[in-house]
C-alpha positions in Angstrom: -24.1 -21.5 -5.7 -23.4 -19.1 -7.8 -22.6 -14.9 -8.0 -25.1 -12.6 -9.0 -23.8 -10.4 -12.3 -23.9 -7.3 -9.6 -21.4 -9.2 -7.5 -19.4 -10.2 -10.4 -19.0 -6.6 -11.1 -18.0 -5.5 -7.6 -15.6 -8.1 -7.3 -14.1 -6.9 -11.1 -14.1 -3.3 -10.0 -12.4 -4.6 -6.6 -9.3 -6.6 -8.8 -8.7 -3.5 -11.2 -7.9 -1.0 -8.7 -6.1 -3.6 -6.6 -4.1 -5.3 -9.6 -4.3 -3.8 -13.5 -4.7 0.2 -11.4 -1.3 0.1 -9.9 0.3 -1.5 -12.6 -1.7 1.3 -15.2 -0.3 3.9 -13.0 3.5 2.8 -13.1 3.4 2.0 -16.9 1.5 5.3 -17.6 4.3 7.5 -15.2 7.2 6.2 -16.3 6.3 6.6 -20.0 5.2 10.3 -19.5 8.2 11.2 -17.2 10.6 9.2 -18.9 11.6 6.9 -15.8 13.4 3.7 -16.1 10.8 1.2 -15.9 13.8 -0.4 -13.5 13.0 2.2 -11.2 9.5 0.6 -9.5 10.7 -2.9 -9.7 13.9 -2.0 -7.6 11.1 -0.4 -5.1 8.6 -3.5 -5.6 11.9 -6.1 -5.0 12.5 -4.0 -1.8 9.0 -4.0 -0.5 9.3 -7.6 -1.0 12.5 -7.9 1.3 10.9 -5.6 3.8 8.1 -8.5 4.3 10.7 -11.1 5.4 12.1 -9.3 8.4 8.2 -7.3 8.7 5.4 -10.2 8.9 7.9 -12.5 11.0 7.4 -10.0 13.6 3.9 -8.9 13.1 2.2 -12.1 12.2 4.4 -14.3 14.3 6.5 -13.1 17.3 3.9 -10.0 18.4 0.7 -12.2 18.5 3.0 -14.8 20.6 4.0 -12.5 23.4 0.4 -11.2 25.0 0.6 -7.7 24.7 -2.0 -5.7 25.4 -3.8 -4.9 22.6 -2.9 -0.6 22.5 0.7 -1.5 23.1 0.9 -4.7 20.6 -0.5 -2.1 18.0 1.8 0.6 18.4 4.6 -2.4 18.2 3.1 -3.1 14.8 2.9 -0.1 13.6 6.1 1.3 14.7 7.5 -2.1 13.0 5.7 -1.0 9.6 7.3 2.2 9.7 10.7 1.1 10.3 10.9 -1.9 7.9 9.1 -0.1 5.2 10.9 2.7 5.1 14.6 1.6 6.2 13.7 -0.6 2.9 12.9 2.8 1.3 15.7 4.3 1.8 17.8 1.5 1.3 16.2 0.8 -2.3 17.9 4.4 -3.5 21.2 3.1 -3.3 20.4 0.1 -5.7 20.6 0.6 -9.8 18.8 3.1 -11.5 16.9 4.3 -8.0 20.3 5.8 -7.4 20.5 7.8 -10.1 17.0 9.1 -10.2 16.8 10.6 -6.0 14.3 13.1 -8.1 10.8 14.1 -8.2 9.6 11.8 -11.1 11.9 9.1 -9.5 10.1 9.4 -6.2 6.9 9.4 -7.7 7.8 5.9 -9.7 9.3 4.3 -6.9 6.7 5.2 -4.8 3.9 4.0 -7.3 6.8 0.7 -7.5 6.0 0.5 -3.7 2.5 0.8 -2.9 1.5 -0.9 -6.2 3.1 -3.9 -5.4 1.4 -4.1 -1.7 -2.1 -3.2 -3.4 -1.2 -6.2 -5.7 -0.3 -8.5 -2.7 -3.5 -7.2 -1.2 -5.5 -8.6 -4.4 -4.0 -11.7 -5.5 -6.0 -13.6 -3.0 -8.9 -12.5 -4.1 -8.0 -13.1 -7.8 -7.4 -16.6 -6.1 -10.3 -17.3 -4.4 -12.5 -15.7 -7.4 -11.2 -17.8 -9.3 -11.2 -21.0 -7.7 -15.3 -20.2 -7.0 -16.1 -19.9 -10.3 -13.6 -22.9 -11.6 -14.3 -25.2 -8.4 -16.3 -23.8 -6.4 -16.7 -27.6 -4.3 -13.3 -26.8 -3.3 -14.2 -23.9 -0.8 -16.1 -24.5 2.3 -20.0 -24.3 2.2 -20.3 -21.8 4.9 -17.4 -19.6 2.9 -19.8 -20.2 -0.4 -22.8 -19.2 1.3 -21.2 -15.5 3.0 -19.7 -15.1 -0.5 -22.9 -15.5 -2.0 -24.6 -13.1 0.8 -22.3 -10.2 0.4 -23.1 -6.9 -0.7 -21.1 -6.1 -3.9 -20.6 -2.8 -2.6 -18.6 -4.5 -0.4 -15.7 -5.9 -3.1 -15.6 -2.0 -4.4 -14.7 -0.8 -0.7 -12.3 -3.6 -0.6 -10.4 -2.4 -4.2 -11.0 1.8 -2.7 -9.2 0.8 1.0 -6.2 0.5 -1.4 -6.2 3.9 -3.2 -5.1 6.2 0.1 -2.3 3.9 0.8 -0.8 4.2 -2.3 -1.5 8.3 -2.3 0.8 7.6 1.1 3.4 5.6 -0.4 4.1 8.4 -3.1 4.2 10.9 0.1 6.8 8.6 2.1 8.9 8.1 -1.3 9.2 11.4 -1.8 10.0 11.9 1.8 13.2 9.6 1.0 14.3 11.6 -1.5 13.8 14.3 0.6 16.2 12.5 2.9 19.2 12.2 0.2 18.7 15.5 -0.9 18.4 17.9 2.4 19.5 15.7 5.1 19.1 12.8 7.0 16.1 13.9 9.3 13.3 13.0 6.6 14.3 9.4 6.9 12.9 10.2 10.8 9.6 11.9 9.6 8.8 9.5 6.6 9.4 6.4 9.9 7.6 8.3 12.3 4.9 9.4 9.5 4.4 6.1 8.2 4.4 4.3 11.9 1.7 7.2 13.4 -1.0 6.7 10.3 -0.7 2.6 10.4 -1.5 3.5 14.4 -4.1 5.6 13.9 -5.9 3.7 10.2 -5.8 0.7 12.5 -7.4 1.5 15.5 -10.4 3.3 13.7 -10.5 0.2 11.5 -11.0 -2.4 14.8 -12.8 0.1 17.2 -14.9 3.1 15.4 -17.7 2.7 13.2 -17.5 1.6 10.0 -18.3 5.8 8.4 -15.5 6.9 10.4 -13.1 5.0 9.4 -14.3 5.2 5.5 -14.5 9.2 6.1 -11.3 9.3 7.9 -9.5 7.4 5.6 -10.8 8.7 2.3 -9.4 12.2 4.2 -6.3 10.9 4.5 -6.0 10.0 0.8 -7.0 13.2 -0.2 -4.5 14.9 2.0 -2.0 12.6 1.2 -2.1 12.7 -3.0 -2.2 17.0 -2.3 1.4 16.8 0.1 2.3 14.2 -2.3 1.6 16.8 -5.1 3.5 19.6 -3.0 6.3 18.0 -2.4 7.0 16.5 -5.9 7.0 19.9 -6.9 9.2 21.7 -4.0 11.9 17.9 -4.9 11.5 19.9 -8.6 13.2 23.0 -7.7 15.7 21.8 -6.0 19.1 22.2 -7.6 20.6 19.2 -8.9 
């Protein structure tokens, strides 16, 4: 069994915006704006901290305990926003992040953050992309045969989910900075922010039809990389 050229494509398009894209985007930033390239690897190392208190508690204890399904969501989500952003915050006290609660260092940690989760997101699929083309005998027929059946269209959606949460994470970020530069109650919004759209993303994604939650979401993206925009600039002219 073997993938048709089209799927190869889709499934090349879905790697580069999940895996070289982010790591284009930090590279590209820092050189422009003159960041420490420190700067999204202190926020990348933190994201990766957040996961070992996070997915304990989403993948293992909140499954275990029979919630019903509204209220185990709003636990998840509330535990996204909490872990993610404590970890934030948290990451601005660390190295060069301290020294750059700015604009450009928002944008960089925030590119540090969400790059790393889209990169997270893809490796699997670099993985399993992989090992079908290398040894494919490996991979169960049934898997083989839905891989072989999928619309290619399908890989590009899967690399696009990832380009409004990163348009967020720049938006929380700055929201951080926000936090060490007027006061303590943008911590709140960027955990109350960040736990209301996981909440909201996820229930369209398991319950509305599949337009709505591509329209929705592309929305939010768009919303999010204009705030994201606004805020960078209002973080600009504030005095040091």
């Amino acid at each position: 069994m073997t993938l048709s050229a089209v799927q190869l494509l889709g499934i090349a398009i879905e790697l580069a915006l999940m895996i070289v894209l982010p790591v284009v985007a930090i590279v590209w930033w820092c050189r422009r704006r003159r960041v420490p390239a420190s700067v999204p690897l202190i926020a990348a190392g933190f994201y990766l901290l957040n996961l070992a208190v996070n997915l304990p508690l989403t993948a293992v204890l909140y499954p275990s305990l029979g919630l019903p399904p509204l209220l185990a969501l709003g636990l998840t989500a509330l535990t996204y926003g909490v872990c993610e952003e404590l970890a934030r915050w948290l990451s601005f006290r660390v190295g060069s992040l301290r020294r750059h609660r700015d604009a450009d260092g928002g944008i960089a940690a925030g590119l540090g953050h969400g790059g790393t989760e889209a990169i997270m997101f893809g490796l699997p699929y670099a993985v399993g992309t992989l090992t079908l083309l290398l040894a494919p005998a490996s991979i169960p027929e049934a898997a083989r045969a839905q891989l072989a059946g999928a619309d290619p269209w399908l890989f590009v959606g899967t690399g696009l989910d990832r380009l409004p949460a990163m348009a967020a994470h720049l938006v929380f970020a700055l929201l951080i900075v926000l936090a060490y530069r007027s006061g303590v109650r943008f911590l709140a919004i960027a955990i109350i922010a960040h736990a209301a759209l996981d909440f909201v993303v996820f229930a369209l994604r398991d319950n509305a039809p599949t337009w709505v939650f591509i329209g929705a979401w592309a929305l939010t993206g768009a919303l999010a990389a204009l705030l994201a925009v606004r805020l960078w600039r209002r973080i600009g002219r504030l005095p040091r």
